[in-house]
C-alpha positions as CSV (number, residue, x, y, z in Angstrom):
1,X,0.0,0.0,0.0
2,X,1.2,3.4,-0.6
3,X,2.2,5.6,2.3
4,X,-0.3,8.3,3.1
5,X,0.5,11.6,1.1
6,X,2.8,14.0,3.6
7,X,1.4,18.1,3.9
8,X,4.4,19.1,1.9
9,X,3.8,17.4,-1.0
10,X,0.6,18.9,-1.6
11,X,0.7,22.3,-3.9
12,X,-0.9,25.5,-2.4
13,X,-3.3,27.0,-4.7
14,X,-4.8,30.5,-4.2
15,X,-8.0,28.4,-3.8
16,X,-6.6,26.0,-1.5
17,X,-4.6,23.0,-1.5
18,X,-3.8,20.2,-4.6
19,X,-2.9,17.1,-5.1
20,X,-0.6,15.8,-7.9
21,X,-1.8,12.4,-9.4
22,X,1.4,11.2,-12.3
23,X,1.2,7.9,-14.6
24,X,4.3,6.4,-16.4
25,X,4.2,5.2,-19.7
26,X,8.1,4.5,-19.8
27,X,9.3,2.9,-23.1
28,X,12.2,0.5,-22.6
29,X,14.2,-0.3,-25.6
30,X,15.3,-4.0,-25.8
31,X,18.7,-4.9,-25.7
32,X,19.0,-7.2,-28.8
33,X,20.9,-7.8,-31.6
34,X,18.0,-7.9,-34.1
35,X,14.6,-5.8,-34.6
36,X,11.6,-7.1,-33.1
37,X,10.5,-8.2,-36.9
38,X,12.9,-8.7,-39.0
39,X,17.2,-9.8,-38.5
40,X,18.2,-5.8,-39.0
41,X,20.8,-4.5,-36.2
42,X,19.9,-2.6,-33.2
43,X,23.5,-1.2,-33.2
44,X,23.0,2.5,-32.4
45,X,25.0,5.5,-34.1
46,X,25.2,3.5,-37.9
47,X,24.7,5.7,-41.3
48,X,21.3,6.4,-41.8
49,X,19.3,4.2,-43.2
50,X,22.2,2.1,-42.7
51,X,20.0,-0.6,-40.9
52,X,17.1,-1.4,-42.6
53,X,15.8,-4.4,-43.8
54,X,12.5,-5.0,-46.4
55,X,10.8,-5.7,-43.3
56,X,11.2,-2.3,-41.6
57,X,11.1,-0.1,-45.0
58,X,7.1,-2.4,-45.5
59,X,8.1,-3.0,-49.0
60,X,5.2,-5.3,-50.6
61,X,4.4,-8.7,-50.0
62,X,7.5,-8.6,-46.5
63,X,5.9,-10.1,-43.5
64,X,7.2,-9.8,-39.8
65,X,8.4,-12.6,-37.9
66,X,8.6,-12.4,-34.0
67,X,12.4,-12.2,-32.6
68,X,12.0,-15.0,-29.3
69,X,15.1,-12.8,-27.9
70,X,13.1,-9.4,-27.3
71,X,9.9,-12.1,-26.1
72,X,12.9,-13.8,-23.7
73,X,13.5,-10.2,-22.3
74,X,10.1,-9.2,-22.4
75,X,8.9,-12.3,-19.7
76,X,12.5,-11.7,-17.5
77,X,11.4,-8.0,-17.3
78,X,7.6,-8.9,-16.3
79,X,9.5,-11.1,-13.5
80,X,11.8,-8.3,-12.5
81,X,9.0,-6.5,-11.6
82,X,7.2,-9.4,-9.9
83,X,4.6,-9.5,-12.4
84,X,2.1,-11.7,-13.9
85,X,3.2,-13.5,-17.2
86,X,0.4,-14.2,-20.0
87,X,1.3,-17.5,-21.8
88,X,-1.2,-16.3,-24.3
89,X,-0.7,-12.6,-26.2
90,X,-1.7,-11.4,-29.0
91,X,-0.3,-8.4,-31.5
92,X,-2.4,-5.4,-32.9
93,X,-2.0,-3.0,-35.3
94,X,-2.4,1.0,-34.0
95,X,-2.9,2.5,-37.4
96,X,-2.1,6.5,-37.2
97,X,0.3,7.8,-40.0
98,X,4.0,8.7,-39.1
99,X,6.3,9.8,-41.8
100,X,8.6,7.7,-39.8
101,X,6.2,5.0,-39.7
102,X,6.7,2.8,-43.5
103,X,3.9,0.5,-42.7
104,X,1.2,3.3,-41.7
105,X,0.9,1.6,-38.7
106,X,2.5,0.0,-35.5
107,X,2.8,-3.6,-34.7
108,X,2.1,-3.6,-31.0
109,X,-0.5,-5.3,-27.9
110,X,-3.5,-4.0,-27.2
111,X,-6.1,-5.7,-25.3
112,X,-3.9,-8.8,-24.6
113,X,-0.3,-8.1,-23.5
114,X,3.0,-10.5,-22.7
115,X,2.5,-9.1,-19.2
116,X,0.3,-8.0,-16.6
117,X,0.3,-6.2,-13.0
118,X,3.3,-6.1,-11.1
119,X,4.8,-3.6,-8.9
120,X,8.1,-1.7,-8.0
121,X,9.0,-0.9,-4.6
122,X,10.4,3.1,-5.0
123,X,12.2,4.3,-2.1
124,X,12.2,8.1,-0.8
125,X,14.6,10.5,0.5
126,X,14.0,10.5,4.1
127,X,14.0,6.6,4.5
128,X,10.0,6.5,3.0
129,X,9.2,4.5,0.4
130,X,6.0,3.5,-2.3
131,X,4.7,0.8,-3.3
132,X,3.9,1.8,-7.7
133,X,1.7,-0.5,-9.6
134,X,2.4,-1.7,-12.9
135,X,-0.8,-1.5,-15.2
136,X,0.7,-3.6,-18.3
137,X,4.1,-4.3,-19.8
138,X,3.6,-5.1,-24.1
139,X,5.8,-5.3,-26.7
140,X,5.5,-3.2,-30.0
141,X,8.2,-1.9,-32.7
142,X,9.9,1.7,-32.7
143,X,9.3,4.3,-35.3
144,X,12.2,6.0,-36.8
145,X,13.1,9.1,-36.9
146,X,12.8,12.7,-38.7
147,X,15.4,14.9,-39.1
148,X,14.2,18.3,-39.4
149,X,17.5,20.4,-39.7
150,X,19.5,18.6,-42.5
151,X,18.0,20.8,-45.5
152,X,16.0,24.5,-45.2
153,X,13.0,23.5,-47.0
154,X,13.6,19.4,-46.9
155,X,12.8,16.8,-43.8
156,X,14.6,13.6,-44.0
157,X,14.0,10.4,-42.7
158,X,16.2,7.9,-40.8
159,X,14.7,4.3,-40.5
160,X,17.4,2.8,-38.8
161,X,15.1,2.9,-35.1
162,X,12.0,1.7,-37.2
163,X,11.4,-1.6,-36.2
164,X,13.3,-1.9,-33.1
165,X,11.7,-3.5,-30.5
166,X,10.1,-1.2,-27.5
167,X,9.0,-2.2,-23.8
168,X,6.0,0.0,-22.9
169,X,5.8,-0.1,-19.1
170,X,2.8,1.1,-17.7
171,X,2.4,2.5,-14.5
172,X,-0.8,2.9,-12.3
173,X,-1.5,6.6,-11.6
174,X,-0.1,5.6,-7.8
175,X,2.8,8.6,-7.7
176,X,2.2,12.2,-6.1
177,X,4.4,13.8,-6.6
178,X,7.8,14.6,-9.4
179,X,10.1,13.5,-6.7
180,X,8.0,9.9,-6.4
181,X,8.4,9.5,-10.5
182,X,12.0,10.9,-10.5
183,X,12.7,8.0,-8.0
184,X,10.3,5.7,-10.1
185,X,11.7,5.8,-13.1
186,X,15.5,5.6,-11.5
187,X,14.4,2.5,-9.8
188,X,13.3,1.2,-13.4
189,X,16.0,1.4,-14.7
190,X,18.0,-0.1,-12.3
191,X,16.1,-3.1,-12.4
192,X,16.2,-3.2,-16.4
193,X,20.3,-2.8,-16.1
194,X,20.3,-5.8,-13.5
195,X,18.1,-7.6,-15.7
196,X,20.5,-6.8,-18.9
197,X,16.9,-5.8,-20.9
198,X,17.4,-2.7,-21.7
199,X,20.9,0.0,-21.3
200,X,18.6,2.8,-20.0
201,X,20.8,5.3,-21.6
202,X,18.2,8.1,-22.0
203,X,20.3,10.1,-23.9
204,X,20.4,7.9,-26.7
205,X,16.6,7.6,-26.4
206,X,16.7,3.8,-24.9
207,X,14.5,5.1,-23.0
208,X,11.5,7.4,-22.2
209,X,8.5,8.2,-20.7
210,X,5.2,9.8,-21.7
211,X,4.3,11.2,-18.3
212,X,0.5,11.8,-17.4
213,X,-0.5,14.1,-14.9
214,X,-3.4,15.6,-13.8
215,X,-4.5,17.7,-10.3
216,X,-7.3,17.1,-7.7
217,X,-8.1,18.4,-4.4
218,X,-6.9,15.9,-1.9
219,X,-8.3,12.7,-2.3
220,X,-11.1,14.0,-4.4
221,X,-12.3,12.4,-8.1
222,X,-9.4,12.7,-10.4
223,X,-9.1,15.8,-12.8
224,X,-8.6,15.3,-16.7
225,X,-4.6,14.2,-17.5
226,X,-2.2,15.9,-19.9
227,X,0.4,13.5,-21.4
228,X,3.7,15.1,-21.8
229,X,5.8,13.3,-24.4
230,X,8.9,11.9,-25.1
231,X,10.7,13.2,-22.0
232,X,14.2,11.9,-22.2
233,X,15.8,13.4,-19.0
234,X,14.8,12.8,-15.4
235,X,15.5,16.0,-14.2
236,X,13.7,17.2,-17.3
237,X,10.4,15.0,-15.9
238,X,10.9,16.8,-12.9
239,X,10.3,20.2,-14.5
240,X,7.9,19.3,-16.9
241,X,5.4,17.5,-13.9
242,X,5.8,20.6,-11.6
243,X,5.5,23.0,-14.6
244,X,2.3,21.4,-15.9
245,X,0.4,20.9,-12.6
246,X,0.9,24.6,-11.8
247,X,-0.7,25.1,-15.2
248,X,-3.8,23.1,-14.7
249,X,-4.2,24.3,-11.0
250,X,-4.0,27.6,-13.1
251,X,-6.4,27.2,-15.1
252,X,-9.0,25.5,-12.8
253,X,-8.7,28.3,-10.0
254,X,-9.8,30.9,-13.0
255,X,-12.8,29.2,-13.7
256,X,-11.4,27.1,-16.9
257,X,-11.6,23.4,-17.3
258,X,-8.3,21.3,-18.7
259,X,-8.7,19.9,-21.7
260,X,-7.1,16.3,-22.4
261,X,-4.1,16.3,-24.8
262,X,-0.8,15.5,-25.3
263,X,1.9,18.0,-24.8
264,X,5.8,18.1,-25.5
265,X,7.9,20.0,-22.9
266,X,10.2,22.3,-23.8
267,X,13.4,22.0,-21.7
268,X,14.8,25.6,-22.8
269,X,11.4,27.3,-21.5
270,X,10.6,25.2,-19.4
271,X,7.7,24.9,-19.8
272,X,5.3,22.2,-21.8
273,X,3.3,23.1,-24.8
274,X,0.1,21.4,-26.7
275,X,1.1,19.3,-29.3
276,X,-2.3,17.6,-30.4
277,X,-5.4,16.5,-28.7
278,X,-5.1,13.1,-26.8
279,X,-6.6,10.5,-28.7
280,X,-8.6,7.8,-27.4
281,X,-7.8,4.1,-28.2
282,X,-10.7,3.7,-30.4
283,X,-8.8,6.6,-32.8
284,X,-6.5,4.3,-33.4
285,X,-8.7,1.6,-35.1
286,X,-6.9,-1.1,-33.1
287,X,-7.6,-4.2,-34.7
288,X,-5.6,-8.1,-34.4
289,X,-2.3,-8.3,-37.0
290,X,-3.4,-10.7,-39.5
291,X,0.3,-11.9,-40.5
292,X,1.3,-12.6,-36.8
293,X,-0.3,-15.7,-34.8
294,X,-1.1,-14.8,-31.2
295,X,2.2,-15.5,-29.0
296,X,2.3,-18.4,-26.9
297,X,4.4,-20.5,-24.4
298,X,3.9,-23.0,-21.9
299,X,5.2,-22.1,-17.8
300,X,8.0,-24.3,-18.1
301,X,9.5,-21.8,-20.2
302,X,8.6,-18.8,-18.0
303,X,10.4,-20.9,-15.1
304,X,13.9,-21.4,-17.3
305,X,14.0,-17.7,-17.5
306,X,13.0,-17.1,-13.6
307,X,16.0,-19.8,-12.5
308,X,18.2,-17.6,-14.4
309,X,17.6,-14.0,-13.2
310,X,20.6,-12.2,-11.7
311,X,19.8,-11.1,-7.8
312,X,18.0,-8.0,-8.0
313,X,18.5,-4.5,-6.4
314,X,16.0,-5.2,-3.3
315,X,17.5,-8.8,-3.1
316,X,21.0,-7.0,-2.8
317,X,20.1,-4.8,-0.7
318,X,18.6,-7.1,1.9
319,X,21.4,-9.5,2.0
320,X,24.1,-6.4,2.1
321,X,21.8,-5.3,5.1
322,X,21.7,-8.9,6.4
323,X,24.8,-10.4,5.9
324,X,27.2,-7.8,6.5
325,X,25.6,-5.2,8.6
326,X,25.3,-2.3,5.9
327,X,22.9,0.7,6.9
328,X,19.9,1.1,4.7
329,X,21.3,3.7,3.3
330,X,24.8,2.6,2.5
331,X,23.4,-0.3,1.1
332,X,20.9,1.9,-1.2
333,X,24.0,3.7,-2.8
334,X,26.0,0.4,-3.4
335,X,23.1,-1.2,-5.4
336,X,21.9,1.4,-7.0
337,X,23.6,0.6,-10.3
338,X,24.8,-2.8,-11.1
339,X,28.6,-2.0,-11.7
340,X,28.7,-0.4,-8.2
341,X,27.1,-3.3,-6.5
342,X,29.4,-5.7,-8.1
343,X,32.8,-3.5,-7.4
344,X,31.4,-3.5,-4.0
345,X,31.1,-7.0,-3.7
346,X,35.0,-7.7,-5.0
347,X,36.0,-5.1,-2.3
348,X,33.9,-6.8,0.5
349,X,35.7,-10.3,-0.4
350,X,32.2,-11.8,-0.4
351,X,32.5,-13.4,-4.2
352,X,36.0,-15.2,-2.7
353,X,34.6,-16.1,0.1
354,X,36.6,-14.0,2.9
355,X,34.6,-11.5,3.7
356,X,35.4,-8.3,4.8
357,X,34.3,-6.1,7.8
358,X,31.2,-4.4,5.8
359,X,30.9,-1.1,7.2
360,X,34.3,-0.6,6.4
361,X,34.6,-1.5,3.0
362,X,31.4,0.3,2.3
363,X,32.9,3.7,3.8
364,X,35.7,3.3,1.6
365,X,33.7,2.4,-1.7
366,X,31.1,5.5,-0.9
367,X,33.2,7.7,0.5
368,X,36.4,7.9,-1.1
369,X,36.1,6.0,-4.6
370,X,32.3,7.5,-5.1
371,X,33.8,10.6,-3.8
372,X,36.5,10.9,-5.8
373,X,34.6,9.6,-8.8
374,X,32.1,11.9,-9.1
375,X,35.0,14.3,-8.2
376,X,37.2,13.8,-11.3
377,X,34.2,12.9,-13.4
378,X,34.8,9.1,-14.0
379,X,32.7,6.5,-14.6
380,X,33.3,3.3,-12.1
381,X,34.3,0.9,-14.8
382,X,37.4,3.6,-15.6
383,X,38.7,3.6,-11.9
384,X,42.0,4.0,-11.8
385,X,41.8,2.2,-8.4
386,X,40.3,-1.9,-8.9
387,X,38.1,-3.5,-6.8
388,X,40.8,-5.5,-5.8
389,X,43.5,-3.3,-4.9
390,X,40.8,-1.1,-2.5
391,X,40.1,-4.6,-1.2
392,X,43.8,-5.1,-0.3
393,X,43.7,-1.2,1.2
394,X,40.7,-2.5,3.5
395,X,42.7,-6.1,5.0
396,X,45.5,-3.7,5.7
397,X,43.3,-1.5,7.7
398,X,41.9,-3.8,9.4
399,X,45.3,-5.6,10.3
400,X,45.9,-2.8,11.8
401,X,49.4,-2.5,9.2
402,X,48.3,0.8,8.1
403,X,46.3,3.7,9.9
404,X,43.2,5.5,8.3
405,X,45.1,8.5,7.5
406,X,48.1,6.3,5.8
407,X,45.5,4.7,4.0
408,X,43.9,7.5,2.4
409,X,48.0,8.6,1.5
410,X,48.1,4.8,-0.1
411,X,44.7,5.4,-1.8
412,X,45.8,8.3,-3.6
413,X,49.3,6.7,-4.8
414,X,47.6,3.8,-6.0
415,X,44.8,6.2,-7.9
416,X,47.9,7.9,-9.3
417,X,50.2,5.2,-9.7
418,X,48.8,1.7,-9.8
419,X,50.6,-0.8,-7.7
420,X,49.7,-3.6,-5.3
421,X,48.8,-1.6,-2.0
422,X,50.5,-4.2,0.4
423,X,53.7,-4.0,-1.7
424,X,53.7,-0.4,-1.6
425,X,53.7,0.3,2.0
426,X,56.5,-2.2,2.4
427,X,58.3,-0.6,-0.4
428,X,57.8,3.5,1.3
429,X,57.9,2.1,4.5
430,X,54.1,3.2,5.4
431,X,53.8,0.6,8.0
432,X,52.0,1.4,10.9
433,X,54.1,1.6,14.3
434,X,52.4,-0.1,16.8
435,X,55.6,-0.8,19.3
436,X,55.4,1.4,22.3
437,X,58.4,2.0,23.0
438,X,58.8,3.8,19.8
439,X,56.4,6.2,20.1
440,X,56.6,6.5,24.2
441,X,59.2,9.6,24.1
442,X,56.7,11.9,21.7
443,X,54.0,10.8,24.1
444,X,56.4,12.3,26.9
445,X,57.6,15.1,25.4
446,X,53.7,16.2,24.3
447,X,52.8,15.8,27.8
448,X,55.4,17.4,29.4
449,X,55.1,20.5,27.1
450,X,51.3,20.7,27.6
451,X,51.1,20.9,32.0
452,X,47.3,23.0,31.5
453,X,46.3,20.2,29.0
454,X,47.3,17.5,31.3
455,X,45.1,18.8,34.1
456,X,41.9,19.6,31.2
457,X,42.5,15.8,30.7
458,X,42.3,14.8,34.0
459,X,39.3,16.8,34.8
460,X,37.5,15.7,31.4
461,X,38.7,12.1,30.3
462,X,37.3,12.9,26.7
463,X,40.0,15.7,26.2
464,X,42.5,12.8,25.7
465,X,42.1,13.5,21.9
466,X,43.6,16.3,21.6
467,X,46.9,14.6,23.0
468,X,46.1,11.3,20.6
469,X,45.9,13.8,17.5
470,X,49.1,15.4,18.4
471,X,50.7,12.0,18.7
472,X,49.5,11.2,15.6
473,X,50.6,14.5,13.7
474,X,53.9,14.0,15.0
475,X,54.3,10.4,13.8
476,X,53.1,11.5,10.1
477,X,50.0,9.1,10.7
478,X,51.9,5.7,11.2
479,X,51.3,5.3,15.3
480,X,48.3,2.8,16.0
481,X,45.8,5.6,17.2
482,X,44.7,2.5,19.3
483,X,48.4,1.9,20.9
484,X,48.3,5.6,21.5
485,X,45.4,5.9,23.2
486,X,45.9,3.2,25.8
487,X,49.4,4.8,26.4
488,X,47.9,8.1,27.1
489,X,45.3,6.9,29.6
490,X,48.1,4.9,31.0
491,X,50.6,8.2,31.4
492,X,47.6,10.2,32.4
493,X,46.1,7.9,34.8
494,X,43.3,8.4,33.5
């Protein structure tokens, strides 16, 4: 069940309050080699026209045949989003006319699709979290694409998208607010990058979402929805949901009523615009593909694909939380993208079976490879620094061979240099001293030059840091803090 609808998410009208009620329609390209109806490549960036069979162009007399790959990725995305599978679907074609569109009309599902409900567990900033239905997931075929600034008074036309085979991921109107479908659609997308089904690189249009919204008073009758278009950034959604809410509330407060349409938003205004009314399935003249058979498969096959599903993000996360004591949060961040979780998992010694202490190999993944990351701009499959050698930084931490600060020191030779960690501190002598009697005359000298400090100390046994950082500064980092501190208390009776 959703959460109940916190005060601050509702928008203040100059009538009152409102409440934001926002549908996905989030179109997931399939990672395949081949269309969804004919053997052209899916291979982005080619010549125009470059990738076009007879099949996509609709010469004469070509008929589709289904690809079983995008129908394999299909059912594994219905189970990623712990849905119900249809053994029995059918295809349709939506006849509307395209330039882009050779046939005159798309190949997609109508009234029976590969897969039904499901839902996706979306979690908040603030530790909340929603529960968003999935309406549908069907498969249909891309349109291509026209290129309106090639030739002043010419548009041209590049087929090499037509054909390729599209995830439509229907959500129920269950979000309320942009923040809920920001997080909704980067939880998604997540699961379609564990699942391998789709890249979800928006910028190269593998995917996005036709965002519905419409505005109520709180928990009234819902108002008439907008469908904004195409939006390919989720920031961009973010804008164009709080942008056109304001507009309807708008509206409504001076008397008008919103019509229902589709708009496009327009990212260097901001704002969204009406691109044509919003047309009703029956527009559309749905009606069964005569040269496709309706799409069946037995559960046997549903259950091959199920036994072979990676360990999804909310899987991950549990076990990380489980397993090896990880904070909600940390655990979140680690498993948010695939590459991260599996770096993680390299550094935490869990795929070798010597597992590491959790917390603080997570610290050092989040903290100062994340950190440094997003720093310098990289992504995490160009770290300079492996999973394995920030792995080897963690055991000698937690020998106690190195000290935190010589750590970070090793860190950043190894980010700049390379080398194996271990080696290096043997090689620049960054060993941690932990013998007493090594570091027992800076302990006396510190005290004897600080009498007032002593006394502080005495007085308030929690002042002994000051004296351990001193210790510490004046050893370049390589005392055991730990050594240290039971000295101190030890020559300050404390």
């Amino acid at each position: 069940m959703n959460a109940p609808l916190k005060p601050s998410k509702l928008i203040k009208g100059a009538t009152g309050d409102w409440e934001i009620v926002i549908g996905l329609e989030v179109h997931a390209q399939v990672t395949s080699k081949s269309k969804l109806f004919s053997g052209a490549s899916t291979e982005f960036g080619g010549a125009p026209n470059a990738h076009v069979s007879l099949v996509d162009a609709a010469m004469p007399g070509m008929l589709p045949v289904i690809n079983e790959a995008c129908v394999s990725q299909a059912v594994r995305t219905g189970l990623g989003l712990k849905a119900q599978i249809n053994l029995r679907s059918t295809f349709d074609r939506k006849n509307y006319f395209y330039p882009d569109l050779p046939q005159g009309y798309q190949i997609s599902q109508y009234k029976s699709p590969i897969v039904g409900e499901g839902e996706v567990l979306v979690e908040l900033e603030g530790g909340d979290s929603i529960a968003v239905g999935i309406e549908r997931l069907h498969l249909e075929q891309d349109a291509g694409k026209s290129l309106h600034d090639q030739h002043p008074s010419m548009s041209f036309v590049d087929l090499n998208r037509s054909g390729v085979a599209l995830m439509e991921i229907v959500s129920k109107p269950d979000m309320r607010s942009a923040e809920q479908a920001q997080a909704y659609v980067s939880k998604l997308r997540t699961i379609l990058r564990y699942l391998g089904t789709c890249d979800g690189d928006m910028e190269k249009g593998s995917l996005r979402a036709d965002v519905n919204v419409s505005v109520r008073r709180p928990g009234g009758p819902l108002g008439t929805r907008c469908e904004i278009k195409n939006v390919n950034s989720i920031r961009f959604m973010g804008q164009a949901i709080e942008y056109e809410a304001r507009r309807q509330i708008g509206i409504i407060e001076d008397g008008g009523a919103i019509d229902q349409e589709t708009r496009l938003y327009d990212s260097g205004k901001g704002e969204t615009r009406s691109m044509r009314s919003k047309e009703e399935a029956h527009d559309y003249r749905y009606f069964p593909d005569p040269d496709l058979l309706p799409l069946e498969f037995d559960q046997a096959y549903v259950d091959a694909l199920k036994a072979d599903l990676p360990e999804l993000p909310d899987e991950k996360k549990a076990r990380l939380i489980a397993s090896f004591g990880l904070t909600l949060y940390d655990a979140a961040v680690l498993v948010s993208e695939r590459e991260s979780a599996e770096f993680f998992e390299i550094v935490l010694g869990a795929l070798a079976d010597q597992a590491r202490d959790g917390k603080l190999a997570a610290n050092w993944v989040i903290n100062e490879l994340f950190g440094r990351l997003n720093k310098e701009g990289i992504d995490i499959a160009a770290s300079p620094v492996s999973a394995t050698q920030l792995g080897a930084i963690v055991d000698l931490i937690g020998e106690g061979t190195i000290s935190g600060k010589i750590a970070k020191d090793l860190f950043e030779i190894v980010w700049s240099e390379g080398g194996d960690p271990r080696a290096l501190v043997e090689s620049r002598g960054l060993k941690q001293v932990t013998d007493l009697g090594a570091i027992e005359k800076v302990v006396d000298d510190i005290i004897a030059a600080n009498p007032d400090k002593v006394a502080q100390a005495r007085a308030k046994p929690a002042l002994i840091g000051w004296f351990v950082g001193q210790v510490m500064k004046s050893s370049g980092g390589k005392a055991n803090p730990q050594a240290v501190n039971d000295l101190l208390k030890s020559k300050l009776g404390i």
